[in-house]
N, C-alpha and C positions, 0 to 999 in steps of 0.2 A: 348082577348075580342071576337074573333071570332073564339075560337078552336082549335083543333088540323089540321091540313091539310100538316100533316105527312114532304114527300120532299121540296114543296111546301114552309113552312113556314119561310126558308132561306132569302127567296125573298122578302115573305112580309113583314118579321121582318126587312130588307134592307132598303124597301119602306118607312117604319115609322118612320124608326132612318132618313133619309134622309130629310121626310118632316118636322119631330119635329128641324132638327137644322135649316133648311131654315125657317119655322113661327115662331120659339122662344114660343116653349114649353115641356116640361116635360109632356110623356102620364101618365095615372094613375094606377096606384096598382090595379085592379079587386078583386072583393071578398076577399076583410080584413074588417073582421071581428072584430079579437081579437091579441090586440099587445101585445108583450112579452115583458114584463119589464127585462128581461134581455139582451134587442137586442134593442141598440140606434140607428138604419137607419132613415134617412129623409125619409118615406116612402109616396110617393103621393097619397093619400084615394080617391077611387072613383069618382075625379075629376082632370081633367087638372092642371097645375100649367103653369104661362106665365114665363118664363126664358130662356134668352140667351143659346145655345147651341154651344162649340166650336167644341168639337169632340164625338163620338161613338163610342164604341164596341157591336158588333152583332154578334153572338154567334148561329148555330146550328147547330142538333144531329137529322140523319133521323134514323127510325127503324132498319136501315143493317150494322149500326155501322160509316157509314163516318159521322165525325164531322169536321165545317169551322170554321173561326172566321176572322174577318173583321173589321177594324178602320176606318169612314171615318171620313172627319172632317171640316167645313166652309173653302169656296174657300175664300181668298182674295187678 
């Protein structure tokens, strides 16, 4: 929803998984359009969804080839 910002996006992709499972919600799909009836995903269209959140995976790829991936998941 805010771009490419290449290295960067590690972080904030971090940030988002972190505050969607601390508020209990599911961010949304951007720009879907058109669903493929051959691909049954629960995909969340253009709006928030409220849902519990236990864990994450966060996933990224800068342009020079290092790629992370990261699970965090509700402290309790």
């Amino acid at each position: 929803m805010i771009g490419e910002s290449f290295s960067a996006s590690g972080a904030l992709s971090l940030s988002a998984a972190a505050v969607a499972i601390s508020r209990g919600f599911v961010p949304p799909t951007m720009n879907y359009r058109e669903q493929d009836p051959e691909c049954d995903l629960d995909y969340v269209i253009n709006k928030a969804r409220k849902k519990q959140i236990e864990t994450a995976l966060v996933t990224s790829a800068d342009p020079y080839g290092n790629n992370t991936a990261i699970v965090i998941g509700r402290y309790t």
